[in-house]
N, C-alpha and C positions, 0 to 999 in steps of 0.2 A: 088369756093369750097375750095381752098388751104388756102385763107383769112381764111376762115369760120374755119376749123379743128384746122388752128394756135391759133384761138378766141376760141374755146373751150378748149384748153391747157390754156390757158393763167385766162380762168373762172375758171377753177380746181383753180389753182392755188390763185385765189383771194378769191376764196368758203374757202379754208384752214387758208390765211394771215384773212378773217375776222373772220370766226368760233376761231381761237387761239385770237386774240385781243378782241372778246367778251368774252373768259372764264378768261385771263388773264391778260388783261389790260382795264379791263371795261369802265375806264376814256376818252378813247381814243375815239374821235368822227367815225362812222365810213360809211358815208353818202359818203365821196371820195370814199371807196372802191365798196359800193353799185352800184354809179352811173358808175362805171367801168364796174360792173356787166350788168348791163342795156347795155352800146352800147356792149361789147363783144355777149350780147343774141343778140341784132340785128343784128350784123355782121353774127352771127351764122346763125338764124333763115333765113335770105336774102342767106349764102349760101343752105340751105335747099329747097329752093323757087328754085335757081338754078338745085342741085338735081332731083329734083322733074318733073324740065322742062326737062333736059337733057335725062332722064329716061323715061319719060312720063309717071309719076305715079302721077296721078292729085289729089289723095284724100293726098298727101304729099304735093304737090305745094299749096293748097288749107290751110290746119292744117299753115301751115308754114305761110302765107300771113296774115292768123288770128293771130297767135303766135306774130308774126314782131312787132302785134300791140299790141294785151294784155298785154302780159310779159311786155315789158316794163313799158307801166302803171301803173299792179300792182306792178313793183318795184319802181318805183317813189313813189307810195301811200302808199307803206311799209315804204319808206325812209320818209316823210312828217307826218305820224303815229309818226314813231320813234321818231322822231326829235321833234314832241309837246309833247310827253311825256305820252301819251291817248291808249290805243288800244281799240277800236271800234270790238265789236265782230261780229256784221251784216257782217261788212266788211270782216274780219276772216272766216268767215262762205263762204260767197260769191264769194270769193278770193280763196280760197280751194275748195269747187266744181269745177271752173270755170277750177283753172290750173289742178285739178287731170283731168276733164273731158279733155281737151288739150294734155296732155303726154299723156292719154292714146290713143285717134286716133293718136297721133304722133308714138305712138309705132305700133298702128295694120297699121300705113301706111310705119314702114318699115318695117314690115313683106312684104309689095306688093316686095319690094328690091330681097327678096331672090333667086329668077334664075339669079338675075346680078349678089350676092354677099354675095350669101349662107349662111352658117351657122352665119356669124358675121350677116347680118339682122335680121335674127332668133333670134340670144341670144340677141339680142342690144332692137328690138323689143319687145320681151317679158320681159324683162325688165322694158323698159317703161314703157307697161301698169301694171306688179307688181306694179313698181313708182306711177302711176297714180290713182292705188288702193287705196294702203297704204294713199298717201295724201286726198283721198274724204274719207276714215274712222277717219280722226282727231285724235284716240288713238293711232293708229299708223304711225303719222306723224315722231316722231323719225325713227323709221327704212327708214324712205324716207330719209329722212337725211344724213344717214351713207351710205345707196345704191348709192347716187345720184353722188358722181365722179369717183366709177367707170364705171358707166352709160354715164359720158359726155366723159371719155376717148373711150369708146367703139365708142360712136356717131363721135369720133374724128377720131379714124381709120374707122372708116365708112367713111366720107368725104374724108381723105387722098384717099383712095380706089376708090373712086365715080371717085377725081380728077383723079389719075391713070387712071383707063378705061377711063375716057372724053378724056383726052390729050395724052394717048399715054404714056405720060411723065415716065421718070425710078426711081422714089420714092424711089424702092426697099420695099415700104410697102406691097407688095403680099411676098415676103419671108418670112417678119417677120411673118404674120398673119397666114400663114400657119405652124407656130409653134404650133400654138395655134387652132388654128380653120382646 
């Protein structure tokens, strides 16, 4: 789970370095950063799976074990799209139902979270599926866009969190989070 939080930090952050190189160095291939994207969601997703066991919230270990394998895919086939030069709108279409219809059970399974880890399940949760919305209505795929790291940071202290309670361990992220939540 601790992997998994660190890999969602680390997504943010390459969701940013590639969002800035496509508006401002367009030249720049950006297929390395994608496929970073790619194992960072698996790392992610595989700790969700853990999550999910640890917790016993099976309709999360279940979305997660799906996710481990879709996301991927579809980012490969984004990266393969790009890269010839083509967008294929079937696949746009089908690729967009598929992940809004994914974040949104990913978001109502961690709403199941909420008596372990309260109100951040809740916000993190209902977030998702806003996310999962926004992306199956296509016009408002932009606002998915702009929402979606603070979504993965939230999903991140959610993990840091999960780790906590699993291990005992002294993170000190119940402090901070109680700033906030």
């Amino acid at each position: 789970m601790l992997y998994a939080a660190y890999a969602s930090l680390i997504y943010v952050i390459a969701y940013f370095t590639e969002a800035y190189l496509s508006f401002f160095v367009p030249a720049v291939p950006l297929y390395p950063i994608q496929l970073l994207q790619v194992l960072l969601s698996i790392i992610t997703y595989l700790g969700w799976m853990e999550v999910g066991r640890r917790f016993r919230n099976q309709l999360l270990l279940n979305v997660s074990m799906v996710a481990v394998w879709l996301v991927p895919i579809a980012g490969i086939l984004n990266i393969l799209i790009a890269s010839g030069g083509s967008f294929n709108l079937i696949y746009a279409l089908v690729s967009g139902i598929v992940m809004g219809i994914i974040v949104m059970v990913f978001g109502n399974a961690l709403l199941g979270l909420r008596k372990r880890f309260g109100d951040l399940a809740r916000v993190t949760g209902w977030l998702d599926i806003i996310m999962g919305v926004l992306i199956l209505s296509f016009i408002l795929l932009p606002f998915a866009v702009i929402i979606m790291p603070p979504v993965i940071i939230l999903e991140a202290a959610l993990l840091f969190l999960a780790y906590e309670k699993a291990t005992r361990g002294p993170l000190g992220i119940r402090k901070i989070l109680k700033k906030f939540f």
